[in-house]
One Martini backbone bead per residue (centre of mass of N, CA, C, O) as a GRO file, in nm:
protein
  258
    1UNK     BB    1   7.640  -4.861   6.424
    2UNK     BB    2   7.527  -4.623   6.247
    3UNK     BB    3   7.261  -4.502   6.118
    4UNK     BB    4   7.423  -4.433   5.811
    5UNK     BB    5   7.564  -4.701   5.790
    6UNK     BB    6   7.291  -4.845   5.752
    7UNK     BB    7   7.188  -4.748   5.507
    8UNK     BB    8   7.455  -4.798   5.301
    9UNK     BB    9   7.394  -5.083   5.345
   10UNK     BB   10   7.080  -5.107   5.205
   11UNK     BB   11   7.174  -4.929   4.969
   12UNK     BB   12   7.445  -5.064   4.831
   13UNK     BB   13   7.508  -5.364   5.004
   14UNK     BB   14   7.263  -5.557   5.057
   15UNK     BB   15   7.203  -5.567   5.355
   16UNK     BB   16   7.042  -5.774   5.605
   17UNK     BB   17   7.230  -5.707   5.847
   18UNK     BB   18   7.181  -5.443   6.077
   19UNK     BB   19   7.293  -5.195   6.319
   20UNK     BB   20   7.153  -4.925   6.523
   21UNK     BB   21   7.033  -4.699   6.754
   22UNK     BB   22   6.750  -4.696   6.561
   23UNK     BB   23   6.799  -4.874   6.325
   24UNK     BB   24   6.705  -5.183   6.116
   25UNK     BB   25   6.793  -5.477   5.905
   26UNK     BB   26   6.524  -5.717   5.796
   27UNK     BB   27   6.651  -5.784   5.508
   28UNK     BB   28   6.453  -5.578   5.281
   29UNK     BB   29   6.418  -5.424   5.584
   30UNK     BB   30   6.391  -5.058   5.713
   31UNK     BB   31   6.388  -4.977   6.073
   32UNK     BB   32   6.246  -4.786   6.275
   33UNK     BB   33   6.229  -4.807   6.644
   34UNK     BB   34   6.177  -5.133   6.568
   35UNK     BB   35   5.876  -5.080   6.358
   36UNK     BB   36   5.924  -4.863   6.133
   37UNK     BB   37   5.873  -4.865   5.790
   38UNK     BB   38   6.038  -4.739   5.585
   39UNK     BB   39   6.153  -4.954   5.371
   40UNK     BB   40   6.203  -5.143   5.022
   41UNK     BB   41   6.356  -5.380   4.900
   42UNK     BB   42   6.343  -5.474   4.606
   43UNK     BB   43   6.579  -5.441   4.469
   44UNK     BB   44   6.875  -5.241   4.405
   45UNK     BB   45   6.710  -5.039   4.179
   46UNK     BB   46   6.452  -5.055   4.410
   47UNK     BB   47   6.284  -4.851   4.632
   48UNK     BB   48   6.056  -4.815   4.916
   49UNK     BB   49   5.938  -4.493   5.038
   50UNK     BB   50   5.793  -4.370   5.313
   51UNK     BB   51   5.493  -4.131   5.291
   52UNK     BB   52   5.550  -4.033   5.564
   53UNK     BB   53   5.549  -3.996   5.897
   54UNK     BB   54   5.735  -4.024   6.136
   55UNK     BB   55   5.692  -4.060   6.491
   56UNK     BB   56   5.955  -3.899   6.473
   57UNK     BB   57   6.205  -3.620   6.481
   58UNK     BB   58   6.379  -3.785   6.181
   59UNK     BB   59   6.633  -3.788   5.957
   60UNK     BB   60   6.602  -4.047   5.786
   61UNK     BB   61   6.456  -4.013   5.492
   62UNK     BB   62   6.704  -3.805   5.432
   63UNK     BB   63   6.915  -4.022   5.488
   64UNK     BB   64   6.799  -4.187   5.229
   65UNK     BB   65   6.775  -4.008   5.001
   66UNK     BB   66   7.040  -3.923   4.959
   67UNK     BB   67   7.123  -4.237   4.925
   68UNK     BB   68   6.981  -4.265   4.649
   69UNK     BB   69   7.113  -4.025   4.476
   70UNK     BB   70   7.403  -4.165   4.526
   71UNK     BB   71   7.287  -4.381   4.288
   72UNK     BB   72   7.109  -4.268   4.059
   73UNK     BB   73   6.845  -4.201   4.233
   74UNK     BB   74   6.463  -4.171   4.202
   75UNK     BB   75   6.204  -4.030   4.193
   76UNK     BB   76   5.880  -4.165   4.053
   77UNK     BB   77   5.659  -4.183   4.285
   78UNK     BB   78   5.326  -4.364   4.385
   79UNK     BB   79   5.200  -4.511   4.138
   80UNK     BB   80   5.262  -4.820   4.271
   81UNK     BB   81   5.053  -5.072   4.393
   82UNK     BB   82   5.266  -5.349   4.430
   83UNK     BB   83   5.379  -5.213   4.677
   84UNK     BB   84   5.130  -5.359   4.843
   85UNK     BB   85   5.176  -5.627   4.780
   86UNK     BB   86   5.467  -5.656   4.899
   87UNK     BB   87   5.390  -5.595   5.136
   88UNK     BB   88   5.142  -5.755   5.284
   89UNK     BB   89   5.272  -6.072   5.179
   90UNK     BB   90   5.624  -5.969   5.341
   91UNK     BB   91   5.496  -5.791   5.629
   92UNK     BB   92   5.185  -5.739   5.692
   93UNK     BB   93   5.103  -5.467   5.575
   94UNK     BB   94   4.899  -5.215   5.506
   95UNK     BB   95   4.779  -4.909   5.405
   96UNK     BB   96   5.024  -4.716   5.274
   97UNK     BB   97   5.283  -4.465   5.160
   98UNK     BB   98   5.489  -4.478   4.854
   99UNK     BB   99   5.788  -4.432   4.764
  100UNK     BB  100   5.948  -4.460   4.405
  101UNK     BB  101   6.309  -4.567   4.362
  102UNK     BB  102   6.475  -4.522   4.085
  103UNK     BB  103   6.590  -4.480   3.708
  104UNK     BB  104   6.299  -4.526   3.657
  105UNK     BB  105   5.985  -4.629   3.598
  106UNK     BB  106   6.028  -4.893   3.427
  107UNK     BB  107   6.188  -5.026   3.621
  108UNK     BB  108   6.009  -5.044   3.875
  109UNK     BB  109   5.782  -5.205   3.708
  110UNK     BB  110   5.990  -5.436   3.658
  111UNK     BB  111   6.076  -5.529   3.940
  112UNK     BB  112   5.792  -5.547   4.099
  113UNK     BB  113   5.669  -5.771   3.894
  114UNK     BB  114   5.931  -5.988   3.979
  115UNK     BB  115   5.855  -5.967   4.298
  116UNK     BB  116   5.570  -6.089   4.309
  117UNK     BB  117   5.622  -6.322   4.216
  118UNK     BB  118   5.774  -6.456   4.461
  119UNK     BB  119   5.870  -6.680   4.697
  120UNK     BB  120   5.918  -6.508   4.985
  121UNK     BB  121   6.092  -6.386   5.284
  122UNK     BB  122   6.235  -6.071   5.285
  123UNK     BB  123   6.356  -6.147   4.968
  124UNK     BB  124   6.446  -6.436   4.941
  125UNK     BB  125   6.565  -6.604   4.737
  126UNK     BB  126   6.471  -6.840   4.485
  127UNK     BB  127   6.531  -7.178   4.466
  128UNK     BB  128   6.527  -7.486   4.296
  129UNK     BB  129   6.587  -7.604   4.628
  130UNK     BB  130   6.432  -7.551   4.862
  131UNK     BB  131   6.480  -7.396   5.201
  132UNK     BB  132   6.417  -7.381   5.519
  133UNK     BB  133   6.441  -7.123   5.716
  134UNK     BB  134   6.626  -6.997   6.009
  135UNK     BB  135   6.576  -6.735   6.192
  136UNK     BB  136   6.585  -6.739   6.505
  137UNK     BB  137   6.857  -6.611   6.610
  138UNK     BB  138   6.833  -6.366   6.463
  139UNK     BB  139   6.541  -6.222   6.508
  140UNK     BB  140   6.595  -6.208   6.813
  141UNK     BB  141   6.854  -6.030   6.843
  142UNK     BB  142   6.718  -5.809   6.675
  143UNK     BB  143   6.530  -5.750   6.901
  144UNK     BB  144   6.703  -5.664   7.129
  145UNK     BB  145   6.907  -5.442   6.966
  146UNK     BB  146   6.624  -5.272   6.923
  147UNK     BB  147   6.425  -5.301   7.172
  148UNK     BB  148   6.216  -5.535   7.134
  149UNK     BB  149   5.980  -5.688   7.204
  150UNK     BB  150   5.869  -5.963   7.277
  151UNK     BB  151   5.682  -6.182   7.156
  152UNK     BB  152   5.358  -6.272   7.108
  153UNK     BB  153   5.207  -6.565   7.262
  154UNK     BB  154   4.875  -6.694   7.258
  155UNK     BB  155   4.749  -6.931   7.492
  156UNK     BB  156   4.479  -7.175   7.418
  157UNK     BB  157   4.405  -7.435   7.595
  158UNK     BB  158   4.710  -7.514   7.676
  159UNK     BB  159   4.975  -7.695   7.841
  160UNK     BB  160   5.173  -7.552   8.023
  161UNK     BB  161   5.417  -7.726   7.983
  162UNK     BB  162   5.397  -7.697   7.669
  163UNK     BB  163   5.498  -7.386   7.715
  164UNK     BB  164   5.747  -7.401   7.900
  165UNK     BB  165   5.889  -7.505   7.662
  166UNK     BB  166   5.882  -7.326   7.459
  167UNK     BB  167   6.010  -7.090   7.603
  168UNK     BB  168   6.303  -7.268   7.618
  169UNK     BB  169   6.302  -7.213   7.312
  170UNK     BB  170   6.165  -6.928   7.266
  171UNK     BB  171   6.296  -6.703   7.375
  172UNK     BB  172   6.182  -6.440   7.161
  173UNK     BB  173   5.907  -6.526   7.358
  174UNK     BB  174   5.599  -6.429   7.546
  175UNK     BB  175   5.379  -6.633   7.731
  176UNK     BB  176   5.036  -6.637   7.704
  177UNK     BB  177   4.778  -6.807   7.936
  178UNK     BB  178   4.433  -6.930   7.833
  179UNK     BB  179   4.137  -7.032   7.893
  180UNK     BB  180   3.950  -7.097   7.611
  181UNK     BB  181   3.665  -7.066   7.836
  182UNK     BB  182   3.725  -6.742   7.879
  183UNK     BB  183   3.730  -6.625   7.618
  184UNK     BB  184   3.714  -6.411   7.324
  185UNK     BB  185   3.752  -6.363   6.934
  186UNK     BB  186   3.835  -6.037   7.115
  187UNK     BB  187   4.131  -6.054   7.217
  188UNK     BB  188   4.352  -5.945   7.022
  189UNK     BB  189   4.250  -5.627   7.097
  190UNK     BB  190   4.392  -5.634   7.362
  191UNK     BB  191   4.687  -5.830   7.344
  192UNK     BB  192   4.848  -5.834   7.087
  193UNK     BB  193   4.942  -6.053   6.914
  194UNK     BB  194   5.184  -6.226   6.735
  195UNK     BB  195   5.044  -6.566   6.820
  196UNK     BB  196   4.839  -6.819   6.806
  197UNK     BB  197   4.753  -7.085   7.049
  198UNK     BB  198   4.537  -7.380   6.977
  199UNK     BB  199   4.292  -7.578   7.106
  200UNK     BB  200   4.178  -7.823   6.850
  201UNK     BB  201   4.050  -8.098   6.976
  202UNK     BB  202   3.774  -7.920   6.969
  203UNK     BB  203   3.506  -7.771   6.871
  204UNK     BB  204   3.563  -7.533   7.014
  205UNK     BB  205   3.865  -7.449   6.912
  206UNK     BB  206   3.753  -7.454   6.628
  207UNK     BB  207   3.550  -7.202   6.660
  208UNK     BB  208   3.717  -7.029   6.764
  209UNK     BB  209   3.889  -6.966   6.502
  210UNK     BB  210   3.674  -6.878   6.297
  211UNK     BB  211   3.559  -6.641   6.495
  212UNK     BB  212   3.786  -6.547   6.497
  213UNK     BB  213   3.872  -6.430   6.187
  214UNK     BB  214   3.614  -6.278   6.134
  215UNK     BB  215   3.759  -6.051   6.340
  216UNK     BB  216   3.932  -5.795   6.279
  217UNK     BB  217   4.158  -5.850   6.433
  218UNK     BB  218   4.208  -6.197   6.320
  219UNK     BB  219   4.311  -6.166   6.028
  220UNK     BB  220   4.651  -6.129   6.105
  221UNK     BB  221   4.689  -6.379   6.318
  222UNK     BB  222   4.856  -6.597   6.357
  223UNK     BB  223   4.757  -6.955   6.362
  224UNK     BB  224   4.799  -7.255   6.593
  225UNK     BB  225   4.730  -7.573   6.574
  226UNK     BB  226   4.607  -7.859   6.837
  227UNK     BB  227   4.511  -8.147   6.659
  228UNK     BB  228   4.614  -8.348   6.507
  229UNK     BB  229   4.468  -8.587   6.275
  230UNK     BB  230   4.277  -8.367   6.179
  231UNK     BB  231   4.449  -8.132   6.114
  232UNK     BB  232   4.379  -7.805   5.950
  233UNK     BB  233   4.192  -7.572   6.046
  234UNK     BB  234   3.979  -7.365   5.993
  235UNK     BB  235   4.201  -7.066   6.022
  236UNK     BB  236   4.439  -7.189   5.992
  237UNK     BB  237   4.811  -7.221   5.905
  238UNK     BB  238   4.904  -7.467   6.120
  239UNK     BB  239   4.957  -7.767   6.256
  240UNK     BB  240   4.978  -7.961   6.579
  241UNK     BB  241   5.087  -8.246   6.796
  242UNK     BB  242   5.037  -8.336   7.069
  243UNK     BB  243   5.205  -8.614   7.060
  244UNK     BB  244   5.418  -8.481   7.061
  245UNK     BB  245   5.699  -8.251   7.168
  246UNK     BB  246   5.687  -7.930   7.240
  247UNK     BB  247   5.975  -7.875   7.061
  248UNK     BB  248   5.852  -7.964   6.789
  249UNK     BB  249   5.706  -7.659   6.714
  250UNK     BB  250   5.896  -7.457   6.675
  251UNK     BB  251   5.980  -7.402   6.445
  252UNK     BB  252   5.698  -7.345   6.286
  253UNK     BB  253   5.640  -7.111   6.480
  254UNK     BB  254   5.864  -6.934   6.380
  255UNK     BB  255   5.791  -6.877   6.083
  256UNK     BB  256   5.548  -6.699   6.155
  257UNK     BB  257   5.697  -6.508   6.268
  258UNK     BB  258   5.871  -6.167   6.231
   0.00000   0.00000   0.00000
Protein backbone atom coordinates (compact mmCIF):
# COMPACT_ATOMS: atom_id res chain seq x y z
CA UNK A 1 0.00 0.00 0.00
CA UNK A 2 0.96 3.93 -0.53
CA UNK A 3 1.72 5.49 2.97
CA UNK A 4 -1.92 7.87 1.55
CA UNK A 5 -3.70 4.55 1.84
CA UNK A 6 -2.59 3.34 4.99
CA UNK A 7 -4.01 6.56 6.64
CA UNK A 8 -7.27 6.40 4.58
CA UNK A 9 -7.26 3.10 5.93
CA UNK A 10 -6.68 4.09 9.65
CA UNK A 11 -8.74 7.12 9.59
CA UNK A 12 -11.85 5.76 7.59
CA UNK A 13 -11.59 1.87 7.47
CA UNK A 14 -10.86 1.53 11.19
CA UNK A 15 -8.32 -0.65 9.74
CA UNK A 16 -6.02 -2.52 12.83
CA UNK A 17 -3.01 -4.05 9.99
CA UNK A 18 -1.68 -2.11 7.24
CA UNK A 19 1.73 -0.96 5.85
CA UNK A 20 3.20 1.25 3.12
CA UNK A 21 6.52 2.57 2.23
CA UNK A 22 7.24 4.72 5.98
CA UNK A 23 3.64 3.95 7.37
CA UNK A 24 2.13 1.30 9.46
CA UNK A 25 -0.45 0.42 11.36
CA UNK A 26 -0.59 -1.86 14.62
CA UNK A 27 -3.99 -1.97 16.36
CA UNK A 28 -5.48 1.78 17.18
CA UNK A 29 -2.17 3.28 16.30
CA UNK A 30 -0.37 4.86 13.36
CA UNK A 31 3.36 4.04 13.01
CA UNK A 32 5.61 6.62 10.81
CA UNK A 33 9.13 5.06 10.38
CA UNK A 34 8.43 2.08 11.97
CA UNK A 35 8.70 3.61 15.61
CA UNK A 36 7.08 7.06 15.98
CA UNK A 37 3.67 7.27 16.82
CA UNK A 38 1.75 9.57 14.27
CA UNK A 39 -1.57 9.01 15.57
CA UNK A 40 -3.77 7.23 18.33
CA UNK A 41 -7.31 6.24 17.49
CA UNK A 42 -9.57 6.52 20.52
CA UNK A 43 -12.60 5.67 18.72
CA UNK A 44 -13.82 6.02 15.47
CA UNK A 45 -15.15 9.51 15.29
CA UNK A 46 -12.09 10.44 17.80
CA UNK A 47 -7.94 10.65 16.86
CA UNK A 48 -5.00 11.88 18.84
CA UNK A 49 -2.71 13.47 16.25
CA UNK A 50 1.40 13.60 17.69
CA UNK A 51 1.78 17.92 18.33
CA UNK A 52 5.45 17.60 17.88
CA UNK A 53 7.40 17.57 14.61
CA UNK A 54 8.16 14.20 13.24
CA UNK A 55 12.00 12.77 13.21
CA UNK A 56 12.45 13.38 9.54
CA UNK A 57 11.01 15.88 6.85
CA UNK A 58 7.79 14.32 5.86
CA UNK A 59 4.17 15.17 5.02
CA UNK A 60 2.26 12.51 7.32
CA UNK A 61 0.64 14.21 9.85
CA UNK A 62 -0.43 16.82 6.73
CA UNK A 63 -1.66 14.30 4.81
CA UNK A 64 -3.48 12.64 8.60
CA UNK A 65 -4.94 16.17 9.08
CA UNK A 66 -6.11 16.33 5.24
CA UNK A 67 -7.92 13.04 6.09
CA UNK A 68 -9.30 13.84 9.08
CA UNK A 69 -10.96 16.96 7.73
CA UNK A 70 -12.20 15.03 4.60
CA UNK A 71 -14.49 13.16 7.26
CA UNK A 72 -15.38 16.45 9.16
CA UNK A 73 -13.33 15.78 12.39
CA UNK A 74 -11.37 19.24 13.16
CA UNK A 75 -9.04 20.10 15.67
CA UNK A 76 -10.30 20.66 18.99
CA UNK A 77 -7.79 21.15 21.13
CA UNK A 78 -4.65 19.95 23.17
CA UNK A 79 -5.98 20.37 26.81
CA UNK A 80 -7.26 16.76 26.72
CA UNK A 81 -5.14 14.87 29.82
CA UNK A 82 -7.20 11.50 29.45
CA UNK A 83 -4.79 11.16 26.03
CA UNK A 84 -1.78 10.77 28.47
CA UNK A 85 -3.37 7.79 30.32
CA UNK A 86 -4.42 6.11 27.10
CA UNK A 87 -0.85 6.26 25.55
CA UNK A 88 1.13 5.83 28.90
CA UNK A 89 -1.30 2.36 29.73
CA UNK A 90 -1.90 1.09 26.13
CA UNK A 91 1.27 1.67 24.30
CA UNK A 92 3.53 2.57 27.29
CA UNK A 93 4.85 6.53 25.74
CA UNK A 94 5.94 9.36 28.36
CA UNK A 95 4.52 12.61 28.19
CA UNK A 96 4.39 14.11 24.37
CA UNK A 97 1.91 16.30 22.96
CA UNK A 98 -1.23 15.72 21.44
CA UNK A 99 -3.61 17.78 19.29
CA UNK A 100 -7.73 15.74 19.41
CA UNK A 101 -9.95 15.17 15.98
CA UNK A 102 -13.72 15.28 16.67
CA UNK A 103 -16.49 16.51 15.37
CA UNK A 104 -16.59 18.82 18.72
CA UNK A 105 -15.12 18.82 22.33
CA UNK A 106 -17.75 17.37 24.07
CA UNK A 107 -17.85 13.87 21.74
CA UNK A 108 -14.10 13.55 22.14
CA UNK A 109 -14.37 13.93 26.11
CA UNK A 110 -17.20 11.36 25.98
CA UNK A 111 -15.00 9.10 23.62
CA UNK A 112 -11.80 9.85 25.93
CA UNK A 113 -13.60 9.16 29.30
CA UNK A 114 -14.89 5.67 27.68
CA UNK A 115 -11.32 4.68 26.24
CA UNK A 116 -9.90 4.78 29.54
CA UNK A 117 -12.40 2.62 30.98
CA UNK A 118 -11.55 -0.47 28.83
CA UNK A 119 -9.27 -2.86 29.84
CA UNK A 120 -7.53 -3.42 26.37
CA UNK A 121 -4.63 -3.92 24.49
CA UNK A 122 -3.89 -1.46 21.41
CA UNK A 123 -7.31 -0.72 21.07
CA UNK A 124 -9.32 -4.47 21.21
CA UNK A 125 -12.69 -4.63 22.43
CA UNK A 126 -13.52 -5.60 25.98
CA UNK A 127 -15.44 -9.33 25.54
CA UNK A 128 -17.98 -10.56 27.90
CA UNK A 129 -15.63 -13.30 27.96
CA UNK A 130 -11.88 -12.37 27.55
CA UNK A 131 -9.85 -14.26 25.66
CA UNK A 132 -5.90 -13.70 25.46
CA UNK A 133 -4.84 -13.06 21.78
CA UNK A 134 -1.81 -13.98 20.24
CA UNK A 135 -0.36 -11.27 18.61
CA UNK A 136 2.89 -12.91 17.81
CA UNK A 137 2.96 -13.67 14.10
CA UNK A 138 1.55 -10.51 13.56
CA UNK A 139 3.48 -8.59 15.62
CA UNK A 140 6.46 -10.26 14.26
CA UNK A 141 5.62 -9.59 10.64
CA UNK A 142 4.84 -6.15 11.42
CA UNK A 143 8.44 -5.51 12.29
CA UNK A 144 9.96 -6.89 9.80
CA UNK A 145 7.62 -5.33 6.58
CA UNK A 146 7.89 -1.98 8.53
CA UNK A 147 11.89 -2.24 8.96
CA UNK A 148 11.93 -2.62 12.66
CA UNK A 149 14.79 -4.26 14.24
CA UNK A 150 13.86 -7.52 16.29
CA UNK A 151 12.64 -7.20 20.22
CA UNK A 152 15.45 -6.94 21.95
CA UNK A 153 15.18 -9.49 25.34
CA UNK A 154 17.95 -9.67 27.63
CA UNK A 155 18.31 -12.56 29.73
CA UNK A 156 20.08 -12.52 32.68
CA UNK A 157 21.37 -15.68 34.95
CA UNK A 158 19.06 -18.05 32.78
CA UNK A 159 20.47 -21.17 30.77
CA UNK A 160 21.70 -20.78 27.60
CA UNK A 161 19.91 -24.09 26.39
CA UNK A 162 16.64 -22.35 27.50
CA UNK A 163 17.44 -18.98 25.63
CA UNK A 164 18.20 -20.99 22.51
CA UNK A 165 14.51 -22.74 22.91
CA UNK A 166 13.14 -19.19 23.31
CA UNK A 167 15.16 -17.68 20.24
CA UNK A 168 13.33 -20.61 17.73
CA UNK A 169 10.12 -19.97 18.97
CA UNK A 170 10.22 -16.55 19.39
CA UNK A 171 11.83 -15.47 15.87
CA UNK A 172 10.58 -11.67 16.29
CA UNK A 173 13.20 -11.54 18.88
CA UNK A 174 17.30 -11.60 19.43
CA UNK A 175 18.18 -12.80 22.81
CA UNK A 176 21.46 -11.02 24.53
CA UNK A 177 22.64 -13.32 27.73
CA UNK A 178 24.25 -12.47 30.55
CA UNK A 179 25.32 -13.70 33.17
CA UNK A 180 23.69 -12.04 36.40
CA UNK A 181 26.52 -11.51 38.76
CA UNK A 182 28.01 -9.32 35.73
CA UNK A 183 25.79 -6.70 35.04
CA UNK A 184 24.47 -3.48 37.56
CA UNK A 185 20.84 -2.73 37.56
CA UNK A 186 21.37 -0.11 34.98
CA UNK A 187 22.16 -2.17 32.35
CA UNK A 188 18.56 -1.43 30.66
CA UNK A 189 20.22 2.01 29.85
CA UNK A 190 22.99 0.65 27.86
CA UNK A 191 21.33 -1.78 26.11
CA UNK A 192 17.66 -0.66 25.91
CA UNK A 193 16.03 -4.27 26.22
CA UNK A 194 12.51 -4.73 24.96
CA UNK A 195 12.01 -6.81 27.78
CA UNK A 196 14.07 -8.70 30.49
CA UNK A 197 14.09 -12.49 31.68
CA UNK A 198 15.74 -12.69 35.00
CA UNK A 199 16.65 -15.59 37.07
CA UNK A 200 14.87 -15.09 40.39
CA UNK A 201 15.77 -18.73 41.71
CA UNK A 202 17.69 -16.46 44.25
CA UNK A 203 17.98 -13.83 46.08
CA UNK A 204 20.37 -12.32 44.10
CA UNK A 205 17.91 -12.59 40.95
CA UNK A 206 15.08 -11.14 42.97
CA UNK A 207 16.89 -8.20 44.56
CA UNK A 208 18.81 -7.70 41.15
CA UNK A 209 14.81 -6.75 39.53
CA UNK A 210 13.61 -5.09 43.26
CA UNK A 211 16.98 -3.01 42.14
CA UNK A 212 16.88 -2.58 38.63
CA UNK A 213 12.61 -1.14 39.63
CA UNK A 214 14.59 1.61 41.49
CA UNK A 215 16.56 2.42 38.55
CA UNK A 216 14.80 5.05 36.19
CA UNK A 217 16.17 3.39 33.00
CA UNK A 218 14.12 -0.20 34.21
CA UNK A 219 11.12 1.24 35.80
CA UNK A 220 9.22 0.77 31.99
CA UNK A 221 10.73 -2.37 30.76
CA UNK A 222 8.85 -5.81 31.46
CA UNK A 223 10.29 -7.87 33.46
CA UNK A 224 9.80 -12.29 33.08
CA UNK A 225 11.19 -13.87 36.42
CA UNK A 226 12.38 -17.53 36.41
CA UNK A 227 10.99 -18.01 39.93
CA UNK A 228 8.91 -21.08 40.12
CA UNK A 229 6.83 -21.95 43.09
CA UNK A 230 7.84 -18.96 44.72
CA UNK A 231 5.50 -17.11 43.03
CA UNK A 232 6.15 -13.23 40.90
CA UNK A 233 9.15 -11.34 42.60
CA UNK A 234 8.48 -7.97 43.51
CA UNK A 235 9.28 -5.64 40.86
CA UNK A 236 8.15 -8.53 38.17
CA UNK A 237 5.41 -8.18 35.86
CA UNK A 238 4.78 -12.08 35.73
CA UNK A 239 7.21 -15.36 36.67
CA UNK A 240 7.63 -18.68 34.53
CA UNK A 241 8.48 -21.81 36.09
CA UNK A 242 12.09 -23.24 35.51
CA UNK A 243 10.78 -26.64 36.13
CA UNK A 244 8.56 -26.75 32.82
CA UNK A 245 10.37 -26.77 29.18
CA UNK A 246 11.49 -22.76 27.99
CA UNK A 247 9.22 -23.33 24.96
CA UNK A 248 5.88 -23.05 27.28
CA UNK A 249 6.91 -19.20 28.30
CA UNK A 250 6.68 -18.32 24.85
CA UNK A 251 3.10 -16.73 25.33
CA UNK A 252 3.82 -15.03 28.35
CA UNK A 253 6.81 -13.59 27.04
CA UNK A 254 5.31 -12.56 23.98
CA UNK A 255 2.28 -10.44 25.31
CA UNK A 256 4.75 -8.78 27.34
CA UNK A 257 6.36 -7.07 23.86
CA UNK A 258 5.07 -4.07 22.13
Amino acid sequence: MEDLEVVRAFVAEGAKRAFGPSLHIEGDVLFYDGWWQASVRVSPRVFAVRDEEPPDDTPVLQGLADALAARRLEDVGTDFPLVGVITYSEIALGPVGWSVWAPDADTAQSDLHERVGRDAFLGDEVSPTPVEPDYGAELGGARRLSGLPPSLVLALGVDADQTAVLADVLTECRFECRPLEAVTPDICGSLLPTLMLVDATTQAGREFIMEMRAAACGRFVPVVAVSGDAGVPLGADIAVDPATAAATWADSIRRLLP
